[in-house]
PyMOL commands that place a pseudoatom at each C-alpha (Angstrom):
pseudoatom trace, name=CA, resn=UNK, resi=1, chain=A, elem=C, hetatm=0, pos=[-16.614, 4.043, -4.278]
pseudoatom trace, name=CA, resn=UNK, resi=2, chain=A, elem=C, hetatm=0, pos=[-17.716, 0.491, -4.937]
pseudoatom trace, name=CA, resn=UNK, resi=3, chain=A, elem=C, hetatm=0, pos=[-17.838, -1.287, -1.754]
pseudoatom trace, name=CA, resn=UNK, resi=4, chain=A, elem=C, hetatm=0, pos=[-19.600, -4.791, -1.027]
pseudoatom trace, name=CA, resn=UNK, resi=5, chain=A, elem=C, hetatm=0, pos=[-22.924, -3.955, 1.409]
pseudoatom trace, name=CA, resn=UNK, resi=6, chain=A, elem=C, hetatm=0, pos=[-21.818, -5.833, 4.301]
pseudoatom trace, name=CA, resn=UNK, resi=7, chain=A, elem=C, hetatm=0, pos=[-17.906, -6.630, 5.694]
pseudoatom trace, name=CA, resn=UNK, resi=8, chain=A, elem=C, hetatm=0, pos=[-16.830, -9.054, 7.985]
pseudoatom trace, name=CA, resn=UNK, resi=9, chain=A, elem=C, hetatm=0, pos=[-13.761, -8.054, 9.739]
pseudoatom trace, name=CA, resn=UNK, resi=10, chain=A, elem=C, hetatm=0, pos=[-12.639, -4.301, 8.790]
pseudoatom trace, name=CA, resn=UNK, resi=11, chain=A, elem=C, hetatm=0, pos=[-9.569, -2.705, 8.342]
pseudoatom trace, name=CA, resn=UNK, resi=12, chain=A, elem=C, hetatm=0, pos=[-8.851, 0.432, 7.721]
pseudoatom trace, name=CA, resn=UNK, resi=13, chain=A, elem=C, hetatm=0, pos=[-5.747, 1.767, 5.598]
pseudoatom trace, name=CA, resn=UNK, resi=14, chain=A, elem=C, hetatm=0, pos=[-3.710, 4.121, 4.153]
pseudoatom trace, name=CA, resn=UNK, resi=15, chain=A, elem=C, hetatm=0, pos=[-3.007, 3.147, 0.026]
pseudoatom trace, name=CA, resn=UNK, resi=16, chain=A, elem=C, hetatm=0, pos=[0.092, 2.056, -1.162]
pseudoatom trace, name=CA, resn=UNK, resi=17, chain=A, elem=C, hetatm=0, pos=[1.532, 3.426, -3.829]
pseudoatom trace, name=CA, resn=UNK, resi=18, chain=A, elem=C, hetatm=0, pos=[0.369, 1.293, -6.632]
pseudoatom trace, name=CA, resn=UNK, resi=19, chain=A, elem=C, hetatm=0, pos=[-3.271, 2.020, -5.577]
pseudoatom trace, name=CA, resn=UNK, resi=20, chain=A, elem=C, hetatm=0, pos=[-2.676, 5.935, -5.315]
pseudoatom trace, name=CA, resn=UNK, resi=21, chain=A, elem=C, hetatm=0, pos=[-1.152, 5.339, -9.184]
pseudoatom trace, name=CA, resn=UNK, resi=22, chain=A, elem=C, hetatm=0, pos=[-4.325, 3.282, -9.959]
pseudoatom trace, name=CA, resn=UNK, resi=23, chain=A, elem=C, hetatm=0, pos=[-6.507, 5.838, -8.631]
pseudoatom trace, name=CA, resn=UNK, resi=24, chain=A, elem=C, hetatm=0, pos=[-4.813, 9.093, -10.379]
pseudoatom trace, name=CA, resn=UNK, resi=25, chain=A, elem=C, hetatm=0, pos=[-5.105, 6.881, -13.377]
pseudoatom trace, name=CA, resn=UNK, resi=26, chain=A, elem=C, hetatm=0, pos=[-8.585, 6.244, -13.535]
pseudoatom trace, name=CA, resn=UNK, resi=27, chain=A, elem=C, hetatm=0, pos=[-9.554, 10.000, -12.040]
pseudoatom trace, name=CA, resn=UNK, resi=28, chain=A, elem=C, hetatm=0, pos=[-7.152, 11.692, -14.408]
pseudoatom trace, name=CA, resn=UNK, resi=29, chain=A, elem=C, hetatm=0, pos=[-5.320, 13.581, -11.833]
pseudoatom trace, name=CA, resn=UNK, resi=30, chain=A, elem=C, hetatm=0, pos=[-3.138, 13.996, -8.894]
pseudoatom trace, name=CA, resn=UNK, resi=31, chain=A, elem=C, hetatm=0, pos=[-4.634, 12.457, -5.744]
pseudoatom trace, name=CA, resn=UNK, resi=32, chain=A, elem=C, hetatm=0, pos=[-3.316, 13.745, -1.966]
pseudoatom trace, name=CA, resn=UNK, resi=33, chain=A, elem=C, hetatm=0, pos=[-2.947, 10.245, -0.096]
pseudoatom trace, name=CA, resn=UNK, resi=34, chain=A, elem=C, hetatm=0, pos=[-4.450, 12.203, 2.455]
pseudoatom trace, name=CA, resn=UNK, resi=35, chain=A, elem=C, hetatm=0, pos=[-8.170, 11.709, 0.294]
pseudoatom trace, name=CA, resn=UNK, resi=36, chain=A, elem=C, hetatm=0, pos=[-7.557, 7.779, 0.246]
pseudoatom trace, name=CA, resn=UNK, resi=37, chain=A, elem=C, hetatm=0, pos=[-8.282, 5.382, 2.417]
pseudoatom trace, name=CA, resn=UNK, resi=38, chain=A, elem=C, hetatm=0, pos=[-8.709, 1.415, 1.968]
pseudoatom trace, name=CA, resn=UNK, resi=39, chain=A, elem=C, hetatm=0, pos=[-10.591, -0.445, 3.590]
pseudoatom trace, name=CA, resn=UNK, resi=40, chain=A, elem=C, hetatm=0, pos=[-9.736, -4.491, 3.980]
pseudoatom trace, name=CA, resn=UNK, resi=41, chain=A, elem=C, hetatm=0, pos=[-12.059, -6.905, 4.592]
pseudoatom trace, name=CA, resn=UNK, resi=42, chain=A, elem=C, hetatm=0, pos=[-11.164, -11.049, 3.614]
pseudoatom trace, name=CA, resn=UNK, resi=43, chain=A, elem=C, hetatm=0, pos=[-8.147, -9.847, 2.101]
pseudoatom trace, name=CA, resn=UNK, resi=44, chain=A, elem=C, hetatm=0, pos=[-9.466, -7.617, -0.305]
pseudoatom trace, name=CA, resn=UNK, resi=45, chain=A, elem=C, hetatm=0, pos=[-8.950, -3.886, -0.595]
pseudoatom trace, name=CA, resn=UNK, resi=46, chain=A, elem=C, hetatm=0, pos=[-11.436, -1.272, -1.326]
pseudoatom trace, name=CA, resn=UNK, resi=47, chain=A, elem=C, hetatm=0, pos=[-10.597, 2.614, -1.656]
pseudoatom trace, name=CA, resn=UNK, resi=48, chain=A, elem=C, hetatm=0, pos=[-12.543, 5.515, -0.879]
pseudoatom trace, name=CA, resn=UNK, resi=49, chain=A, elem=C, hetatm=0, pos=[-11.393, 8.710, -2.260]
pseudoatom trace, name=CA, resn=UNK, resi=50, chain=A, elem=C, hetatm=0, pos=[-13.249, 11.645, -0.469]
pseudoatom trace, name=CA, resn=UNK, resi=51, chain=A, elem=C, hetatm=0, pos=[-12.455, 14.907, 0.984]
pseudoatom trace, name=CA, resn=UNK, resi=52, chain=A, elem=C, hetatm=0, pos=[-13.056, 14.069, 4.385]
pseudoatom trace, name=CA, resn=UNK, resi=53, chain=A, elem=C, hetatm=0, pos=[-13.372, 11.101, 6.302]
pseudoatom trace, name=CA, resn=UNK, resi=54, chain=A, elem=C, hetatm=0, pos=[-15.553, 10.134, 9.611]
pseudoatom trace, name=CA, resn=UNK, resi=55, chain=A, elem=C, hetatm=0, pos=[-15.402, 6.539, 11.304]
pseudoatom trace, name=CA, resn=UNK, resi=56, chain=A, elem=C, hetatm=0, pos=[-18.061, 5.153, 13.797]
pseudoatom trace, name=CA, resn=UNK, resi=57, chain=A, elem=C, hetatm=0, pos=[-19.808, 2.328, 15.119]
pseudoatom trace, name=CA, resn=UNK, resi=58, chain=A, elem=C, hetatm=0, pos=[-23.445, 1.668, 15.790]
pseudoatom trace, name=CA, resn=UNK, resi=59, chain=A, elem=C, hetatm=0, pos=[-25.915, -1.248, 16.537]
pseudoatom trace, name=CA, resn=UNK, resi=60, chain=A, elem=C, hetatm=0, pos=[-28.564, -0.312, 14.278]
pseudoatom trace, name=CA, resn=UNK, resi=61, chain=A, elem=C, hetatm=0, pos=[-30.178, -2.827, 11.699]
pseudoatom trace, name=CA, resn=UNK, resi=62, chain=A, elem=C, hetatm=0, pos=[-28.699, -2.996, 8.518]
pseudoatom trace, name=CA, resn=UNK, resi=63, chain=A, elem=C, hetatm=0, pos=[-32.233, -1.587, 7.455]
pseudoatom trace, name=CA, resn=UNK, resi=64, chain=A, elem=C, hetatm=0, pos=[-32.339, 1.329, 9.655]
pseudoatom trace, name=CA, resn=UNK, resi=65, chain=A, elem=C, hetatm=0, pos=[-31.322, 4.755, 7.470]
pseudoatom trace, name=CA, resn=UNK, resi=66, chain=A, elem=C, hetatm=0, pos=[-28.231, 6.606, 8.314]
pseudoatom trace, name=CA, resn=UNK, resi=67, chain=A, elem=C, hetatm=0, pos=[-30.129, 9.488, 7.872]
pseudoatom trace, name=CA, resn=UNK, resi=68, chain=A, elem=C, hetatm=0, pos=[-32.864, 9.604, 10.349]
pseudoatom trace, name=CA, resn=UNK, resi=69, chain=A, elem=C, hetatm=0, pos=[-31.917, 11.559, 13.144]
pseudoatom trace, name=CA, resn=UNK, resi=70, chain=A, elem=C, hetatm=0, pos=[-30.614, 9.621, 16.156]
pseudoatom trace, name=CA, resn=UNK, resi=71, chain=A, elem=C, hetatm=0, pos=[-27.646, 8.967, 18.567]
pseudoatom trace, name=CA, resn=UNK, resi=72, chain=A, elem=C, hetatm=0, pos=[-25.231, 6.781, 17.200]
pseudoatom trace, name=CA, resn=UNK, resi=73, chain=A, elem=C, hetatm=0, pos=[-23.988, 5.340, 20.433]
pseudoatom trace, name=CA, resn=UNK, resi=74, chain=A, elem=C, hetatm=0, pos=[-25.456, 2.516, 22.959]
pseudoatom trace, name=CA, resn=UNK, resi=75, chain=A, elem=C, hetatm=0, pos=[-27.172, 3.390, 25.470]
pseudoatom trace, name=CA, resn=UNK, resi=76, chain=A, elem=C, hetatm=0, pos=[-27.962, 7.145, 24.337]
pseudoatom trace, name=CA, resn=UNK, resi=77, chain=A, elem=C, hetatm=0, pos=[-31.879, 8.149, 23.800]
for i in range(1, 77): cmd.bond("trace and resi %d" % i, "trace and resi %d" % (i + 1))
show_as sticks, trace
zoom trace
């Protein structure tokens, strides 16, 4: 992954199949689109490859740690 820190405006997308090609190419082998997704932000494209994939939103800081325990959702102790 190599991803800018912060994004304004997100989109998230399924690769094309130039970028799949790209990818195989620099990982020296087959890719399942299935492991790809892109996210857009400014017109730029960014892939993730990964195995599995979960999507969410929060209002924590950009500061606060993912990986503290605690509900991810407004509202919610």
């Amino acid at each position: 992954m190599a991803l800018p820190r912060a994004f304004r405006g997100l989109e998230l997308l399924q690769p094309t199949r130039d970028e799949l090609g790209q990818l195989e190419a620099l990982l020296g082998r087959a890719i399942d689109s299935t492991s790809v997704k892109i996210l857009a932000s400014e017109g730029k494209r960014f892939p993730v490859v990964a195995s599995s994939f979960s999507l969410s939103e929060n209002d924590w800081d950009i500061f606060e740690s993912p990986f503290e325990f605690r509900s991810q959702f407004r509202g919610a102790p």
